[in-house]
Backbone as ProteinMPNN parsed JSONL, in Angstrom:
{"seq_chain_A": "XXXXXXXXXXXXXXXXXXXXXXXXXXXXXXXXXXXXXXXXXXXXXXXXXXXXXXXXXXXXXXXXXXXXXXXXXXXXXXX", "coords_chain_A": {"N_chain_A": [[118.832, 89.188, 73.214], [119.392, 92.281, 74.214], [121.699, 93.344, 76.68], [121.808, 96.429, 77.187], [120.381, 99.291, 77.052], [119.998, 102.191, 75.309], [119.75, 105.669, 76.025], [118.844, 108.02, 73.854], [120.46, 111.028, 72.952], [120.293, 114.732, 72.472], [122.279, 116.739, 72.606], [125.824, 116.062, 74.096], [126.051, 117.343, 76.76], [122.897, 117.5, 77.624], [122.868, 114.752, 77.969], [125.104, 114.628, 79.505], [123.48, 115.81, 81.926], [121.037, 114.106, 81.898], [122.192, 111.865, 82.655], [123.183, 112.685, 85.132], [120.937, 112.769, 86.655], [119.775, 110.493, 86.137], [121.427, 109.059, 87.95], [121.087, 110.331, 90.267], [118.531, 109.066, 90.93], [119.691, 106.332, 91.437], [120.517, 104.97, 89.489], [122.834, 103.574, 87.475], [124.467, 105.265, 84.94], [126.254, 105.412, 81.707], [128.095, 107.919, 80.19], [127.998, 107.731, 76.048], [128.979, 107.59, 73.015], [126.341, 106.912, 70.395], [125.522, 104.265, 67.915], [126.445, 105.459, 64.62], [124.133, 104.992, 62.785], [121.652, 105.561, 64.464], [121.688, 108.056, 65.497], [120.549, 111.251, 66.069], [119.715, 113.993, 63.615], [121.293, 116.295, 65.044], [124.192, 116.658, 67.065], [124.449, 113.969, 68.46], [124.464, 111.833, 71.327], [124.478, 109.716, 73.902], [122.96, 107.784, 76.791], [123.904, 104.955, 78.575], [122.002, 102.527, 79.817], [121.832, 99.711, 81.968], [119.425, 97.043, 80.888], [117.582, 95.947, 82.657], [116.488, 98.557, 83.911], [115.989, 100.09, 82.746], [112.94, 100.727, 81.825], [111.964, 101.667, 84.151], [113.693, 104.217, 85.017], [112.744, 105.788, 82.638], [110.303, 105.778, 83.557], [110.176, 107.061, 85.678], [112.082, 109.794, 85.161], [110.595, 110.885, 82.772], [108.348, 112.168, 84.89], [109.434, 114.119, 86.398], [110.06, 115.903, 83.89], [111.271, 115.126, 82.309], [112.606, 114.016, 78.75], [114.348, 111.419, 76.988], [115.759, 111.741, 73.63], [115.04, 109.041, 71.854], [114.988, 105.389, 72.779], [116.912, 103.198, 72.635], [117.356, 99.729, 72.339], [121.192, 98.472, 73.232], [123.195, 97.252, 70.864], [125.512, 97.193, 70.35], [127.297, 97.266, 72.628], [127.172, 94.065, 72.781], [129.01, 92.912, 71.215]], "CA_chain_A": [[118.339, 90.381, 73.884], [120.428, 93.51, 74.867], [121.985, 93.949, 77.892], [121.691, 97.17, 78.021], [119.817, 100.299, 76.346], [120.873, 103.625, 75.12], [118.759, 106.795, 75.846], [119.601, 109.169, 72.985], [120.465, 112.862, 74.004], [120.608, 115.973, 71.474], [123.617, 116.732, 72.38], [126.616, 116.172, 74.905], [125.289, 118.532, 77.645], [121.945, 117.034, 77.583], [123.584, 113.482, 78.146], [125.361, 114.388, 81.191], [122.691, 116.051, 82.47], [120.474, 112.825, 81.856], [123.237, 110.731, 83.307], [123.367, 113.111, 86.613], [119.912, 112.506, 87.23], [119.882, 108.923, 86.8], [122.211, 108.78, 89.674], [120.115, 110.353, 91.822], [117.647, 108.059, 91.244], [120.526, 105.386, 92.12], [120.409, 104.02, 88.318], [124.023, 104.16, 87.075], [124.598, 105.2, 83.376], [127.657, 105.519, 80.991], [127.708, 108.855, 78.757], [128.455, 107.435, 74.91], [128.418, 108.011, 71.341], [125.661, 105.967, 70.003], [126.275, 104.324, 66.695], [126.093, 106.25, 63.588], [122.776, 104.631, 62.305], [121.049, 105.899, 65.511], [122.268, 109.458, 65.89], [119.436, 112.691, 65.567], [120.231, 115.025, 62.598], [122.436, 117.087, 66.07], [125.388, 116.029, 67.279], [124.281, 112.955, 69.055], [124.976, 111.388, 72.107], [123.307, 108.625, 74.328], [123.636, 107.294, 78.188], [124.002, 103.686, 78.753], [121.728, 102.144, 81.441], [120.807, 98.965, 82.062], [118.071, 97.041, 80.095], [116.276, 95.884, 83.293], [116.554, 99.578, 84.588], [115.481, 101.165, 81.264], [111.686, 101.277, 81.928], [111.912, 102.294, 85.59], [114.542, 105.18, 84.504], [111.905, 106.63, 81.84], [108.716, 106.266, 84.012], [110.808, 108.506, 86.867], [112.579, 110.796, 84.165], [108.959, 111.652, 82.799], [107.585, 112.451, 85.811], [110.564, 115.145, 86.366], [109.552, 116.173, 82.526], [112.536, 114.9, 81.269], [112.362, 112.583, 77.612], [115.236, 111.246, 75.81], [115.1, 111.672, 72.008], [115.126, 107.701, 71.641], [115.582, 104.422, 73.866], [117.223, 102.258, 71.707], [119.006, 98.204, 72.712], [122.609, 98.623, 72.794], [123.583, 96.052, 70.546], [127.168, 97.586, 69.78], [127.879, 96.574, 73.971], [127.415, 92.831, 72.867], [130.045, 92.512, 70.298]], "C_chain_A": [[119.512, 91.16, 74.449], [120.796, 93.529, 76.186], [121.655, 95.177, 78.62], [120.972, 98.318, 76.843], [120.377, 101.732, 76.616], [119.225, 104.521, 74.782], [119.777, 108.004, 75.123], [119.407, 110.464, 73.414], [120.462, 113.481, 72.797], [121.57, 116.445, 71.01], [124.491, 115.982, 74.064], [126.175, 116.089, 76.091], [124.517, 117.969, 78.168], [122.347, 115.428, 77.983], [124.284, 113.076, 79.634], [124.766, 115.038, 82.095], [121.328, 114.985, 83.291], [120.946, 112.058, 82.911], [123.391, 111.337, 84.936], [122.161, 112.919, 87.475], [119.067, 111.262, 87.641], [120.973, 108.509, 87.613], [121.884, 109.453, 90.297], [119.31, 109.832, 92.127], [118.289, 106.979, 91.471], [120.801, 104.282, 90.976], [122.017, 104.764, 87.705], [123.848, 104.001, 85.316], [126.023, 105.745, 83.183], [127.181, 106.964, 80.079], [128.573, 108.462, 77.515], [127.776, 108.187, 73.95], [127.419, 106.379, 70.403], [125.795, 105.894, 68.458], [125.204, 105.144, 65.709], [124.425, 106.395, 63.263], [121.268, 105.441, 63.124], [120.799, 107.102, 66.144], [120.785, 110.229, 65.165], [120.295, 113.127, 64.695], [121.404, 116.197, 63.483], [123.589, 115.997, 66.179], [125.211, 114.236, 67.436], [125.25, 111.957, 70.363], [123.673, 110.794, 72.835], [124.167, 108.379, 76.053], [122.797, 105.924, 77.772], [122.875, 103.011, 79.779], [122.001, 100.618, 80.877], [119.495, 98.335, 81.819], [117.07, 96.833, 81.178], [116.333, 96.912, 83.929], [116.306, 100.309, 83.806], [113.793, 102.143, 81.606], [111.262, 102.235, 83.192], [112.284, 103.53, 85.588], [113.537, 106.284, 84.162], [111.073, 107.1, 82.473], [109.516, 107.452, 85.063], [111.312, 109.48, 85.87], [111.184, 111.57, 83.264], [108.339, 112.417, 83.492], [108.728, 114.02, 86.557], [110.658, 115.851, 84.974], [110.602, 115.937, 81.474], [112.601, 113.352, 79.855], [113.501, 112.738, 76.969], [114.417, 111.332, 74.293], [114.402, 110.24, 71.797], [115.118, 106.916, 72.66], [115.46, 103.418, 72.584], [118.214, 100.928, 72.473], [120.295, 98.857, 72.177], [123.259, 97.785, 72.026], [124.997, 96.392, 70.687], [127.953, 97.32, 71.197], [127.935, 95.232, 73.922], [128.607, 92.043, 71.904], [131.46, 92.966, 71.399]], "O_chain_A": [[120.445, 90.646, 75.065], [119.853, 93.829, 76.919], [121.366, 95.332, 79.807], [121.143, 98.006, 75.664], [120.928, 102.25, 77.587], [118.257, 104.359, 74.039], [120.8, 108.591, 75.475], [118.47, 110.928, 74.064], [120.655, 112.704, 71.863], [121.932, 116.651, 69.852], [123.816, 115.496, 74.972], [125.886, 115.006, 76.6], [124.844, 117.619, 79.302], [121.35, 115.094, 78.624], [124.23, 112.132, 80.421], [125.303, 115.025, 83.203], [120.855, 114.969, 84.428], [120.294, 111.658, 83.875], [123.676, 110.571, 85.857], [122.205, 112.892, 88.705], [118.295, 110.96, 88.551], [121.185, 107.307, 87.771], [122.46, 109.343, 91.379], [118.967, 109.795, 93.309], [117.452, 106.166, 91.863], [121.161, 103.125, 91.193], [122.291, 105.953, 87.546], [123.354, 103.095, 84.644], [126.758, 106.295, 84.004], [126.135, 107.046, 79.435], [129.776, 108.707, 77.611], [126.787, 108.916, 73.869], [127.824, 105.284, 70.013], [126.057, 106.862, 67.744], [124.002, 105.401, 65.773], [123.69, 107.374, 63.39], [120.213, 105.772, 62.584], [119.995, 107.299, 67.056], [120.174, 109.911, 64.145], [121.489, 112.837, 64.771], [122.221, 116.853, 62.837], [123.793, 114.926, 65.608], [125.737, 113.416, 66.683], [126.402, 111.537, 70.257], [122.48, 111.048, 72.665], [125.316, 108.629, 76.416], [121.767, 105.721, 77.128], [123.309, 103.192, 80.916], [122.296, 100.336, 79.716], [118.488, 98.818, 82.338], [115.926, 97.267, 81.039], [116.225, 96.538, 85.097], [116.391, 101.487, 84.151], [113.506, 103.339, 81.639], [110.501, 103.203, 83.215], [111.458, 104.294, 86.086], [113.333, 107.303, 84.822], [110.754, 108.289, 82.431], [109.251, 108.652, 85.008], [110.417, 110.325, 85.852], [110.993, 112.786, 83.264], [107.734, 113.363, 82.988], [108.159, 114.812, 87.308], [111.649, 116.579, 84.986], [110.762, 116.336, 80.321], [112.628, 112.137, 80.052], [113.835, 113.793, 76.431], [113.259, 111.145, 73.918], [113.193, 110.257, 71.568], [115.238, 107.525, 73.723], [114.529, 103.023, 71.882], [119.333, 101.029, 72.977], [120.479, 99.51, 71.15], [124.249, 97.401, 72.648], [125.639, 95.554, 71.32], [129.169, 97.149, 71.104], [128.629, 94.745, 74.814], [128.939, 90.858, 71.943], [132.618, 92.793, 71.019]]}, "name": "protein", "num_of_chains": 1, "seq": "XXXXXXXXXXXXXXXXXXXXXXXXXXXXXXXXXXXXXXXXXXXXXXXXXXXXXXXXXXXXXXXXXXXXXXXXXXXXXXX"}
């Protein structure tokens, strides 16, 4: 099981936007490039959380109307 999960962004922008808002909710994220396989037809980019801070993240980020493209396990953090 993953450590940690990647919420896919659109682009960039959208990523550290994501990432500014899960630290106001006090959930720290990383802004990355999620691997190839995983990427939208855009640029692609993803924030890092925390897998046991994933679901908590979404249900508050919803409710603020905000949806990542994806929430995908990070596997590429366990290698």
């Amino acid at each position: 099981m993953s450590r940690y999960a990647l919420l896919i962004c659109r682009s960039q922008t959208e990523a550290i936007g994501l990432r500014r808002h899960l630290g106001q909710m006090g959930v720290p994220g990383e802004v990355t490039r999620p691997p190839r396989h995983t990427r939208t037809e855009s640029c692609g980019w993803a924030v890092r959380v925390g897998a046991g801070q994933a679901d908590d993240a979404l249900h508050r980020l919803r409710q603020l109307g905000i949806t990542p493209c994806r929430v995908l396990p990070d596997e590429e953090a366990e290698r």
